[in-house]
ChimeraX commands (.cxc) that place a marker at each C-alpha (Angstrom):
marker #1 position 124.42,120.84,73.74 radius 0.5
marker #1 position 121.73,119.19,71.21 radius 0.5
marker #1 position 118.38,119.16,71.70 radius 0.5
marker #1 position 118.27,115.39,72.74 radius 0.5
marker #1 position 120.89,115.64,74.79 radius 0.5
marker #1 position 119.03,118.84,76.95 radius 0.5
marker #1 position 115.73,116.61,76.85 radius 0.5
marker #1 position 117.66,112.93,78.10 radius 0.5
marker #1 position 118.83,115.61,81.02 radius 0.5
marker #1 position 115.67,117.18,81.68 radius 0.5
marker #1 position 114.02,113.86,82.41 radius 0.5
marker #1 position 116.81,112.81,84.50 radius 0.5
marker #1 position 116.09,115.93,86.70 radius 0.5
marker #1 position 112.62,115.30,86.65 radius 0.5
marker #1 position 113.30,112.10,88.15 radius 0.5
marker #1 position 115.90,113.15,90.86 radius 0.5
marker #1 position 112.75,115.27,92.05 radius 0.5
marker #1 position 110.20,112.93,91.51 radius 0.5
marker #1 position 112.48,110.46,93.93 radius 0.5
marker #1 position 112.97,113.00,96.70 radius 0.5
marker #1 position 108.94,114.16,96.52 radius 0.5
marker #1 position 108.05,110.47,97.79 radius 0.5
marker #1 position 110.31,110.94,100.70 radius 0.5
marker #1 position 108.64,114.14,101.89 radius 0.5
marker #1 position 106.87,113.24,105.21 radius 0.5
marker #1 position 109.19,110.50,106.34 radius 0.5
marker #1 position 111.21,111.19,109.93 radius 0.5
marker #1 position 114.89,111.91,108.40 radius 0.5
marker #1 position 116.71,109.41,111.02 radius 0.5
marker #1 position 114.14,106.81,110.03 radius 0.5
marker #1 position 116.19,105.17,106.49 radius 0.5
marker #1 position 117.83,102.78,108.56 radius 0.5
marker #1 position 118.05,100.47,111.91 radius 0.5
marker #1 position 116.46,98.50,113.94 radius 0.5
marker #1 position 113.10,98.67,115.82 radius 0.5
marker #1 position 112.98,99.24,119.61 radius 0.5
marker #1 position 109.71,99.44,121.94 radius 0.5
marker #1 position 109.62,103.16,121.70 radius 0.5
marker #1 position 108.95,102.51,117.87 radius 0.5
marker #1 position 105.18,104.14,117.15 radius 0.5
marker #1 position 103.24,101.63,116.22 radius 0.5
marker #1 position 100.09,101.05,113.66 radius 0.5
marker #1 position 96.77,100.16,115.74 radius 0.5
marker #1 position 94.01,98.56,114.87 radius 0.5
marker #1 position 95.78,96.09,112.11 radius 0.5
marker #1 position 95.42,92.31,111.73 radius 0.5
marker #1 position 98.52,90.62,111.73 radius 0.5
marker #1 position 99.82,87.12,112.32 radius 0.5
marker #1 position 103.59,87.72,113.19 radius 0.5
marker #1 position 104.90,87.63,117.08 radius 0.5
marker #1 position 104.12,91.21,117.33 radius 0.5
marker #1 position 106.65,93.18,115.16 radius 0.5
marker #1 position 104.00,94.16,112.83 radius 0.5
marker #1 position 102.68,97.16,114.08 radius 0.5
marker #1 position 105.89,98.64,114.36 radius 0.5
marker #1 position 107.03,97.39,110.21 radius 0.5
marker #1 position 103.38,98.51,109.20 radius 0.5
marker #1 position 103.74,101.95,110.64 radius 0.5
marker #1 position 107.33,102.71,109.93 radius 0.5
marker #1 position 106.43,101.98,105.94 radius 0.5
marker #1 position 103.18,103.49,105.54 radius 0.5
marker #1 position 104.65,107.27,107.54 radius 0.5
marker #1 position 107.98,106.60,105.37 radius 0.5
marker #1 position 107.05,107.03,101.44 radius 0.5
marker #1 position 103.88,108.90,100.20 radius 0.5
marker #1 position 102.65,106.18,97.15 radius 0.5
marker #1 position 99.56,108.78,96.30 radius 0.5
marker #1 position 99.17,108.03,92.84 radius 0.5
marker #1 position 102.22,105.56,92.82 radius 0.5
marker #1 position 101.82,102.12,91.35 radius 0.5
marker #1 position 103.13,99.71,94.05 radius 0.5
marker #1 position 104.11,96.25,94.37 radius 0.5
marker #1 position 104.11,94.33,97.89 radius 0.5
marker #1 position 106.10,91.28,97.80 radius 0.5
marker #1 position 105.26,88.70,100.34 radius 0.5
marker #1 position 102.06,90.00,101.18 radius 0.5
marker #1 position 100.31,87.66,103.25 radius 0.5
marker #1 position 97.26,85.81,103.28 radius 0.5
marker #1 position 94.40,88.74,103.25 radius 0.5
marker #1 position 92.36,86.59,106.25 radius 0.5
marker #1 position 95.49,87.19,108.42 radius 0.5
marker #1 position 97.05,90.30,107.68 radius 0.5
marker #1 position 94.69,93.37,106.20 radius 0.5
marker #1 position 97.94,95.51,105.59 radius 0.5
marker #1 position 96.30,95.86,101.37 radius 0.5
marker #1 position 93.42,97.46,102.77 radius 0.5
marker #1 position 95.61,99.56,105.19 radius 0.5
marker #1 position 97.48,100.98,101.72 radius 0.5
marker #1 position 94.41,100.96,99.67 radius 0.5
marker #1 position 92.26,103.05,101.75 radius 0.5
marker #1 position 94.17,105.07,103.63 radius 0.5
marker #1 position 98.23,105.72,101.69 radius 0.5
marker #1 position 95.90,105.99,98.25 radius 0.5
marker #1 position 98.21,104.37,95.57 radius 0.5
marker #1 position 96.94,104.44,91.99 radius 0.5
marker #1 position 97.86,101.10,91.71 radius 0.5
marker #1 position 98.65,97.89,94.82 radius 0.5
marker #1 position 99.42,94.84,93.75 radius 0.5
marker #1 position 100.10,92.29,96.58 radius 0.5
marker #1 position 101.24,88.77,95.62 radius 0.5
marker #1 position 102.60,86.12,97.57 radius 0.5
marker #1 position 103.80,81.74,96.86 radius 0.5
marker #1 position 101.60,80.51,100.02 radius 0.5
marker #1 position 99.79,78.54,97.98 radius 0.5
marker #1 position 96.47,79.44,100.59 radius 0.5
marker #1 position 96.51,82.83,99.26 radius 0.5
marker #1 position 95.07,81.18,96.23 radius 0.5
marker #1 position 91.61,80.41,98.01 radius 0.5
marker #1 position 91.70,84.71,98.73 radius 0.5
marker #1 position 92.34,85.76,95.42 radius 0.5
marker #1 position 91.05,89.83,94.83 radius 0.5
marker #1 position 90.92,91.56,91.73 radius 0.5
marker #1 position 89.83,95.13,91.89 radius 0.5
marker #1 position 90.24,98.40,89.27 radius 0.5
marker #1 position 92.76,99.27,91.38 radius 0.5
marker #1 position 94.66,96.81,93.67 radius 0.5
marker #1 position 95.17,92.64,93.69 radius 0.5
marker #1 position 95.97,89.66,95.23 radius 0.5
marker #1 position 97.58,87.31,93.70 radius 0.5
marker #1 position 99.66,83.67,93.56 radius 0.5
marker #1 position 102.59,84.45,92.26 radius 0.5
marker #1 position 106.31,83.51,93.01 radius 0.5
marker #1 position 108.79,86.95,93.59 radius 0.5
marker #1 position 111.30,85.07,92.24 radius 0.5
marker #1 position 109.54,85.10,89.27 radius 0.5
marker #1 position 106.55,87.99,88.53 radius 0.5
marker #1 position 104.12,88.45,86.34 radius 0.5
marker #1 position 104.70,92.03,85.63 radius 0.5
marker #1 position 106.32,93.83,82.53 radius 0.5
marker #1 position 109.89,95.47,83.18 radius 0.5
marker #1 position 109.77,99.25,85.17 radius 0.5
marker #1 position 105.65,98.76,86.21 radius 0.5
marker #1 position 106.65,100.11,89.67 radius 0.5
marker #1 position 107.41,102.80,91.41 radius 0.5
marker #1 position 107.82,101.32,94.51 radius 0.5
marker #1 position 108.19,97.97,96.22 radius 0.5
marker #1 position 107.70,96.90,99.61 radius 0.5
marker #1 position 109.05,93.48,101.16 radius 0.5
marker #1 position 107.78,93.46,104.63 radius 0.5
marker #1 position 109.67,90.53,106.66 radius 0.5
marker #1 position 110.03,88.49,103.55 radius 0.5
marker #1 position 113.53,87.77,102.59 radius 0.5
marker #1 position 114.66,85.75,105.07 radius 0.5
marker #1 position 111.91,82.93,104.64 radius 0.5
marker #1 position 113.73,82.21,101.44 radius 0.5
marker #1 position 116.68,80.41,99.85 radius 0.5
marker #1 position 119.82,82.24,98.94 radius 0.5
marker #1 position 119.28,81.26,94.88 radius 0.5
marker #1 position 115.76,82.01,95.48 radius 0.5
marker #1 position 116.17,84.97,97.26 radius 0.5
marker #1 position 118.72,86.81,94.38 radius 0.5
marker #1 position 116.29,85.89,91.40 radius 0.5
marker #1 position 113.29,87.89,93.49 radius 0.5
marker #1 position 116.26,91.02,93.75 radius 0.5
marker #1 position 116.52,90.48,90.21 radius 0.5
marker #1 position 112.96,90.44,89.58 radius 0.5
marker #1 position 112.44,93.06,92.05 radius 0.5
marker #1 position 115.43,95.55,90.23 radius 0.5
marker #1 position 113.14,94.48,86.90 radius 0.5
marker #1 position 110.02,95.58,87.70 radius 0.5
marker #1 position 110.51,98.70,89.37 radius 0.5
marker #1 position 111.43,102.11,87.37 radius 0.5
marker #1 position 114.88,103.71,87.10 radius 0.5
marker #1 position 113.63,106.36,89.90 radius 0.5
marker #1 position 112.42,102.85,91.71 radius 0.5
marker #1 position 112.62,102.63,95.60 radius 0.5
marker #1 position 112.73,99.12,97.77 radius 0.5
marker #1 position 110.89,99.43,101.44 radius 0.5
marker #1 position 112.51,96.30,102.88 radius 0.5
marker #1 position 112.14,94.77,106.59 radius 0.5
marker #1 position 114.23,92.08,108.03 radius 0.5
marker #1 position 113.65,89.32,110.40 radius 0.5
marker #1 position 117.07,88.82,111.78 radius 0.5
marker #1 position 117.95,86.43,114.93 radius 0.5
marker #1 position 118.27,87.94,118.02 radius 0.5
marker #1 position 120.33,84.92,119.90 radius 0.5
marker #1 position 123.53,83.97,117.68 radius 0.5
marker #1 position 123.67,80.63,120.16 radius 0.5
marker #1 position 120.33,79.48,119.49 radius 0.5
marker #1 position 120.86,75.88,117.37 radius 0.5
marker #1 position 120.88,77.01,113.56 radius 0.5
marker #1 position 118.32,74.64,111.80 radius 0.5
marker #1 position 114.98,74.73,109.86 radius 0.5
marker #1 position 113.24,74.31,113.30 radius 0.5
marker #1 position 111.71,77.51,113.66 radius 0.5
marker #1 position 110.15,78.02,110.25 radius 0.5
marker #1 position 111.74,81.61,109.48 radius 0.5
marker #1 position 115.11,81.76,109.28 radius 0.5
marker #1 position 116.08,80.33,105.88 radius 0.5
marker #1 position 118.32,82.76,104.21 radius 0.5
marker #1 position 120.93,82.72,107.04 radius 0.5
marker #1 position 120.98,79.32,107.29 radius 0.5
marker #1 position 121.13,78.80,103.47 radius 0.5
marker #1 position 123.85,81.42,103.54 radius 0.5
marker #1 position 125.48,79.32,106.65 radius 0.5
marker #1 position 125.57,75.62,104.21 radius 0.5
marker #1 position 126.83,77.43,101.37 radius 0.5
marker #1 position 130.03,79.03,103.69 radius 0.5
marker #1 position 128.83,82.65,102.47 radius 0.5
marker #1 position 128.26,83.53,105.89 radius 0.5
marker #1 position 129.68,82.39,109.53 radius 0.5
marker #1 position 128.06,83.44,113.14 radius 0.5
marker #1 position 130.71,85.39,114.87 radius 0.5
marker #1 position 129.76,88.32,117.06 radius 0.5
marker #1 position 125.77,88.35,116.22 radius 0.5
marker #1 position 123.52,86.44,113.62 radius 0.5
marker #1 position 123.34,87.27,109.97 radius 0.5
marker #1 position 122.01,90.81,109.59 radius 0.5
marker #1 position 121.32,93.89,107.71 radius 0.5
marker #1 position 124.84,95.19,106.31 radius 0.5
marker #1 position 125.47,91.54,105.43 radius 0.5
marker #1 position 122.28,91.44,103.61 radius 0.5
marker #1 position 123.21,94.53,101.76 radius 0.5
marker #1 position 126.61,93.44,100.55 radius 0.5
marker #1 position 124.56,90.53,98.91 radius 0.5
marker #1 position 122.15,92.91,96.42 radius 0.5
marker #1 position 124.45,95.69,96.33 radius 0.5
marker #1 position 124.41,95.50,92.36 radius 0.5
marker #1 position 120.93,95.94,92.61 radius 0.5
marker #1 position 119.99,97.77,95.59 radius 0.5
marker #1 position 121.88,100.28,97.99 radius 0.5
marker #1 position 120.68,102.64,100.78 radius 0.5
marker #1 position 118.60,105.54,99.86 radius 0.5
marker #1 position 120.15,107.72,102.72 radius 0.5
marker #1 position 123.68,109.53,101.32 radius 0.5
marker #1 position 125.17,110.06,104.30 radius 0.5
marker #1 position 124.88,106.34,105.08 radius 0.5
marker #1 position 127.28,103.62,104.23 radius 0.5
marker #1 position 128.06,99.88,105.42 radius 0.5
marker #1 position 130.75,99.75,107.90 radius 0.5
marker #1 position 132.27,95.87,108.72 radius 0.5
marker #1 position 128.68,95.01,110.77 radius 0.5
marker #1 position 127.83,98.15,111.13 radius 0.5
marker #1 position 126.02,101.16,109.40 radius 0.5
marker #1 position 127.51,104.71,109.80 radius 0.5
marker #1 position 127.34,107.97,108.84 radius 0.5
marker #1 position 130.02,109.35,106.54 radius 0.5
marker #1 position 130.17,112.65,107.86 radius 0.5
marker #1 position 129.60,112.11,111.63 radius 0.5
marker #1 position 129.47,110.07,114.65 radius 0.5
marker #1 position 126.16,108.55,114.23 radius 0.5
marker #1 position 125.62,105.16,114.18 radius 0.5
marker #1 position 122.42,103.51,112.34 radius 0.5
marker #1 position 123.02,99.71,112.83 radius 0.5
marker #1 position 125.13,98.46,115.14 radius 0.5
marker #1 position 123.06,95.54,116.53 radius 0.5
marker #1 position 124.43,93.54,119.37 radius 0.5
marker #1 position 124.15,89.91,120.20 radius 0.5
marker #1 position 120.60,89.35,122.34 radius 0.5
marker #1 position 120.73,93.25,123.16 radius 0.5
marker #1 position 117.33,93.91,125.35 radius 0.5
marker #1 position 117.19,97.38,123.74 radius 0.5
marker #1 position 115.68,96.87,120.56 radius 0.5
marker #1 position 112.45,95.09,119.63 radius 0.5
marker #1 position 112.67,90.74,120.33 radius 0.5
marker #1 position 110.35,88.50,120.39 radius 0.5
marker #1 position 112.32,86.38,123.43 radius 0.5
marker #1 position 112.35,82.51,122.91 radius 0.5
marker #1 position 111.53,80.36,121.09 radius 0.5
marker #1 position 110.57,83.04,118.19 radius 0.5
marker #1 position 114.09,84.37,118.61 radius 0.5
marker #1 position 113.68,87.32,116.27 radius 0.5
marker #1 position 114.41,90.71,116.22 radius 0.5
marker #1 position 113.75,93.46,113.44 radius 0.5
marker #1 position 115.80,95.75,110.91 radius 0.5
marker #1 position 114.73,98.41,108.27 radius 0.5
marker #1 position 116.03,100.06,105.34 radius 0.5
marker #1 position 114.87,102.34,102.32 radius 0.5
marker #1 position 116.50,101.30,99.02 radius 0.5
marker #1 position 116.87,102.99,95.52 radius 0.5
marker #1 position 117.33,101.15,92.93 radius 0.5
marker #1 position 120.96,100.63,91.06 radius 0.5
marker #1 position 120.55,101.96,87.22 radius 0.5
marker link #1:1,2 radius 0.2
marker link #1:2,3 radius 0.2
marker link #1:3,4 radius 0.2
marker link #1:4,5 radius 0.2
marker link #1:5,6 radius 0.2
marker link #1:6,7 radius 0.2
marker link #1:7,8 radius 0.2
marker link #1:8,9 radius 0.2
marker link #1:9,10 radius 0.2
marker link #1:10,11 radius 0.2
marker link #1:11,12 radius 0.2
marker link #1:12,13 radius 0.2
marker link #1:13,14 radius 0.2
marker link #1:14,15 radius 0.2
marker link #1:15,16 radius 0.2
marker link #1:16,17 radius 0.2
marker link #1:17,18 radius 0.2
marker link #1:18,19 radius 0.2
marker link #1:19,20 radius 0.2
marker link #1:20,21 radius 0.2
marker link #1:21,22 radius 0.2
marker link #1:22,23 radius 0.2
marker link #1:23,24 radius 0.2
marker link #1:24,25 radius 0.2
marker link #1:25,26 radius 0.2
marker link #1:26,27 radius 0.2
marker link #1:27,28 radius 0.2
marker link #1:28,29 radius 0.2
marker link #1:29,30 radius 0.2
marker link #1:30,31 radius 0.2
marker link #1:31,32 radius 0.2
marker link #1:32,33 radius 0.2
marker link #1:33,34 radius 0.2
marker link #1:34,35 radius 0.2
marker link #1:35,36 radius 0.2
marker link #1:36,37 radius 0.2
marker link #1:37,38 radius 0.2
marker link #1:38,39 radius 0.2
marker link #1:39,40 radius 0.2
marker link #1:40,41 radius 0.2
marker link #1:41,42 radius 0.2
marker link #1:42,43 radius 0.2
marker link #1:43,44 radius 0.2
marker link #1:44,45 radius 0.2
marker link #1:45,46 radius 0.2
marker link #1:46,47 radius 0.2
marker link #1:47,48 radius 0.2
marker link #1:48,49 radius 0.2
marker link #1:49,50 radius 0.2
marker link #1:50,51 radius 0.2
marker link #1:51,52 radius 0.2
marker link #1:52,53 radius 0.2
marker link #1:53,54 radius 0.2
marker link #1:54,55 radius 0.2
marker link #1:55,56 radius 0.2
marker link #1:56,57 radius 0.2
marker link #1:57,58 radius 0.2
marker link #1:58,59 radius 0.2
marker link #1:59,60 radius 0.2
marker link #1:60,61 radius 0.2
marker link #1:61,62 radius 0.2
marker link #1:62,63 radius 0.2
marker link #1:63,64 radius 0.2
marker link #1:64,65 radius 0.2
marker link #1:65,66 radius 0.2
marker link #1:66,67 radius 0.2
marker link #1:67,68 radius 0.2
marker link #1:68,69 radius 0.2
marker link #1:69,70 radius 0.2
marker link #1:70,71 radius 0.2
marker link #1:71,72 radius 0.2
marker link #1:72,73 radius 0.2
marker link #1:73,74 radius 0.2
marker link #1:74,75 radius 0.2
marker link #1:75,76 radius 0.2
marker link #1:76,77 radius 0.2
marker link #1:77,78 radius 0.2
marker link #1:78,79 radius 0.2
marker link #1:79,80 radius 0.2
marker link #1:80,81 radius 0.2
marker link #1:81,82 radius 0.2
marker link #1:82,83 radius 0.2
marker link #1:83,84 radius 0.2
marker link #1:84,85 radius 0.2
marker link #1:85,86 radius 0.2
marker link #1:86,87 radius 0.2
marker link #1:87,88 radius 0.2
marker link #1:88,89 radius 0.2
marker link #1:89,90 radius 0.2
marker link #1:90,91 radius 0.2
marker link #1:91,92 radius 0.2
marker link #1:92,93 radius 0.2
marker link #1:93,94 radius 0.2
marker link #1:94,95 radius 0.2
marker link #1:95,96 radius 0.2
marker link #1:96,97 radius 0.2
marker link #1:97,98 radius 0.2
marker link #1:98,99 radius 0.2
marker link #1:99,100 radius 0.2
marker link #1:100,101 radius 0.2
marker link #1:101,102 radius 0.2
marker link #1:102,103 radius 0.2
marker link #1:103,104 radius 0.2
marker link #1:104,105 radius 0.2
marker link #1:105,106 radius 0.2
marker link #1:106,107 radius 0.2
marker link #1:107,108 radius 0.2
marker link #1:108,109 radius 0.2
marker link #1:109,110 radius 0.2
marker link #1:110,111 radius 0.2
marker link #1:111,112 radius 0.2
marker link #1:112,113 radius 0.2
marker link #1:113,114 radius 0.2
marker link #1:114,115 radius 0.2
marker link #1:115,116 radius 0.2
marker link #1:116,117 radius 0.2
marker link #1:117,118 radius 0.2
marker link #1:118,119 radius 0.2
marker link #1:119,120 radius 0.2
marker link #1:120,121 radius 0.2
marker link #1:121,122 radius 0.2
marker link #1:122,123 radius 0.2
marker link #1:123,124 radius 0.2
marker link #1:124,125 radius 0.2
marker link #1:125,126 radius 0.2
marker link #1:126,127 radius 0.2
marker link #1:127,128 radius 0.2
marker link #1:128,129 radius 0.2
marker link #1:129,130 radius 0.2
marker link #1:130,131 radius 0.2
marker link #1:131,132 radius 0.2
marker link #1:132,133 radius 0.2
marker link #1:133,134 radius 0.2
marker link #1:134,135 radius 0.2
marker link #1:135,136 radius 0.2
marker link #1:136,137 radius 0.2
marker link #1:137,138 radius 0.2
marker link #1:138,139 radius 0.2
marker link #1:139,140 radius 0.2
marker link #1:140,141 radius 0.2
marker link #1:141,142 radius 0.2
marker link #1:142,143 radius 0.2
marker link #1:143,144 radius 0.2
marker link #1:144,145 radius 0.2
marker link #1:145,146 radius 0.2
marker link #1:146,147 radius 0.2
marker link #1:147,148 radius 0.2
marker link #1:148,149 radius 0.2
marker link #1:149,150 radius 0.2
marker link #1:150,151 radius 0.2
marker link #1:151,152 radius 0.2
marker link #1:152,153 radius 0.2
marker link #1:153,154 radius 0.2
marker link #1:154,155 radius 0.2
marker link #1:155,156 radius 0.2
marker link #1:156,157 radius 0.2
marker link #1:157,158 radius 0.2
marker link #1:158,159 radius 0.2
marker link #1:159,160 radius 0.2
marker link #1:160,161 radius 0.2
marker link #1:161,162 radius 0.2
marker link #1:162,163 radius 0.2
marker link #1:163,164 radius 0.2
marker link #1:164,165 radius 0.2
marker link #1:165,166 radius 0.2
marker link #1:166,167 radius 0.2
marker link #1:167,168 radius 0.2
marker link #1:168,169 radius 0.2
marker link #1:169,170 radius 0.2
marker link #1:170,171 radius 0.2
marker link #1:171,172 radius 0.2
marker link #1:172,173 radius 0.2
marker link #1:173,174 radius 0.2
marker link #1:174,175 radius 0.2
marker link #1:175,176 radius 0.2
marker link #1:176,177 radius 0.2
marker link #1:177,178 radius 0.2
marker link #1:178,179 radius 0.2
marker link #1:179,180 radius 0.2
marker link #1:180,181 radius 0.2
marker link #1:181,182 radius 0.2
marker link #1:182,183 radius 0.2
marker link #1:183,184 radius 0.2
marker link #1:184,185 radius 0.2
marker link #1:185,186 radius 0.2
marker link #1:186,187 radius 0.2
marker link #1:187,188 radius 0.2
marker link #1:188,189 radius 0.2
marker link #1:189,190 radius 0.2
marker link #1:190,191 radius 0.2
marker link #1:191,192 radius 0.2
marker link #1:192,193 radius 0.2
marker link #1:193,194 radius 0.2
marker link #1:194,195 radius 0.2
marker link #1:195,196 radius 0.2
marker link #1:196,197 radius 0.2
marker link #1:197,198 radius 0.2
marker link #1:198,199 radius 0.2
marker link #1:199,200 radius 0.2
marker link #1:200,201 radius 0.2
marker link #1:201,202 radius 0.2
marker link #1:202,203 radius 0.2
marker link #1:203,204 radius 0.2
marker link #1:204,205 radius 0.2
marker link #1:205,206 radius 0.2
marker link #1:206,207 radius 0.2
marker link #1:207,208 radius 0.2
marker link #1:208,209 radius 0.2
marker link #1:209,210 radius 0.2
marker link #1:210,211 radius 0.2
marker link #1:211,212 radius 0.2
marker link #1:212,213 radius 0.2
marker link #1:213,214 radius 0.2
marker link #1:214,215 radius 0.2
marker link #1:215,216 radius 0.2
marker link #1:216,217 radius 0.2
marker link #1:217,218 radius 0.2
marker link #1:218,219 radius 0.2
marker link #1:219,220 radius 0.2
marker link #1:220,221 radius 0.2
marker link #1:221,222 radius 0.2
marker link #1:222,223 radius 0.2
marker link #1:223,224 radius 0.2
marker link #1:224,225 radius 0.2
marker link #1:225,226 radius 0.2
marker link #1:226,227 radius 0.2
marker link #1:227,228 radius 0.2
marker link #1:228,229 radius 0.2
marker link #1:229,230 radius 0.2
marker link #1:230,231 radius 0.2
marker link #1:231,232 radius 0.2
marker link #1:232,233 radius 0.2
marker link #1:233,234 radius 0.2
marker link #1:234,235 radius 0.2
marker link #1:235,236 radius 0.2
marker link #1:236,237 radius 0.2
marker link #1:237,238 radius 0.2
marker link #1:238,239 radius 0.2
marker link #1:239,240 radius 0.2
marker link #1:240,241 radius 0.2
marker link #1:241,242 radius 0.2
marker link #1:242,243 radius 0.2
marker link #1:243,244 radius 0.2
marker link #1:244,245 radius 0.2
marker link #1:245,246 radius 0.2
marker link #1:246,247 radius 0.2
marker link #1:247,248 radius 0.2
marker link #1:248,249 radius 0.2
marker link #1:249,250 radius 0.2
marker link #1:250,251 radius 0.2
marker link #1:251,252 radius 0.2
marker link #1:252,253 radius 0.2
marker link #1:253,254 radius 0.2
marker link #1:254,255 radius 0.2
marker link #1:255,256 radius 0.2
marker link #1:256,257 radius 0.2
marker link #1:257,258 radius 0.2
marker link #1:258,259 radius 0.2
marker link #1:259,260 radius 0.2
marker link #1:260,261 radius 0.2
marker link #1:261,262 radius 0.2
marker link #1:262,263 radius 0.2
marker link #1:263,264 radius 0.2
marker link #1:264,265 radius 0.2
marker link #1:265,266 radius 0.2
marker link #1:266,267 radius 0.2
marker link #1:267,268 radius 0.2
marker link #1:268,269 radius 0.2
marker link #1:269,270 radius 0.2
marker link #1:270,271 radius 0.2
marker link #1:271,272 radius 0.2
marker link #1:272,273 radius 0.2
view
């Protein structure tokens, strides 16, 4: 073997460490599902959501160590409602947080620090040079957007983070197939874009994680091995256990009731080289 051969292998071991060493502290059965009430939670946050919040906040922040990491947190939030950046900032220590989001309020609470920002921007469409990142979060984003939208900001979101890059995702997904499927509640737009274009139908529950997977799956697939997508489910592949396997209006996990009509999912990505 050639010297440049030994060193191209070298750095890919260094990276397969580098990888695992930000998913030290994390609880192992904690990759993937869905939230339920006996979820910890993160006190003493500002949020504007129905309540899941706490529970997404906490979840992320105990899943990943981003000391030193350069981060990028897509659909932030407007900083007078949700104080999640200062959350990361001052307590997870990253060397580098940049939050951006499209509202175009956020523009009024523009920051720019040494070492974190707010800023306008469109994920479908960021500001950043290719591989910036080592990890991205997406906190109950996704589904506020188009389907074309909501591929270009997986492209952009593949494109911005390294090779070694991992995706912290969160996903709004409703908890009442029968409720009517329309614009009416201000959330749900991927599903129903997804619905128009015939890419998805309601059957046995609404549109949900392992569907949401199959769509980036170029891009983005779990970070957990032993996991894998299984019809409307997630499984292990060497045992019994089941990580998703969300039923229609199941009083189990986290909901917000009616008229919200949400419920919550979670999954840690890697990136697809």
């Amino acid at each position: 073997m050639n010297k440049n051969n030994t060193f191209t292998l070298s750095l890919l071991f260094l990276s397969i460490i580098n990888i695992h060493a930000m998913v030290t502290n994390q609880q192992k059965d904690k990759h993937v599902g869905v939230f339920t009430r006996s979820d910890k939670i993160l006190r003493g946050i500002k949020f504007g959501n129905w309540g899941s919040r706490p529970y997404e906040y906490e979840w992320v922040a105990s899943l990943v160590s981003i000391k030193g990491k350069d981060v990028i947190d897509l659909g932030v939030g407007l900083p007078s409602q949700y104080n999640w950046f200062a959350h990361v900032v001052n307590n997870l220590h990253p060397n580098f947080y940049a939050g951006i989001d499209c509202d175009g309020r956020v523009k009024k609470e523009l920051i720019t620090e040494n070492n974190y920002e707010i800023k306008y921007m469109n994920m479908a469409d960021l500001g950043y040079k290719s591989n910036a990142f080592d990890i991205a979060y997406c906190i109950s984003t996704f589904e506020h957007i188009p389907y074309e939208t909501f591929i270009e900001a997986i492209k952009e979101a593949h494109r911005v983070l390294k090779d070694n890059g991992l995706l912290v995702i969160t996903l709004d997904e409703e908890w009442d197939k029968d409720q009517p499927t329309n614009y009416s509640n201000g959330w749900n737009t991927l599903e129903l874009s997804l619905i128009e274009k015939g890419i998805f139908k309601r059957e046995k529950r609404s549109f949900g994680l392992p569907e949401f997977l199959s769509l980036i799956k170029d891009y983005f697939i779990l970070y957990q091995d032993d996991a894998k997508v299984d019809g409307n489910r997630i499984v292990s592949k060497s045992s019994n256990k089941v990580y998703y396997d969300r039923k229609d209006k199941d009083p189990s996990i986290l909901n917000s009731g009616l008229p919200t009509n949400s419920c919550v999912s979670y999954a840690l990505l890697r990136k697809v080289k």
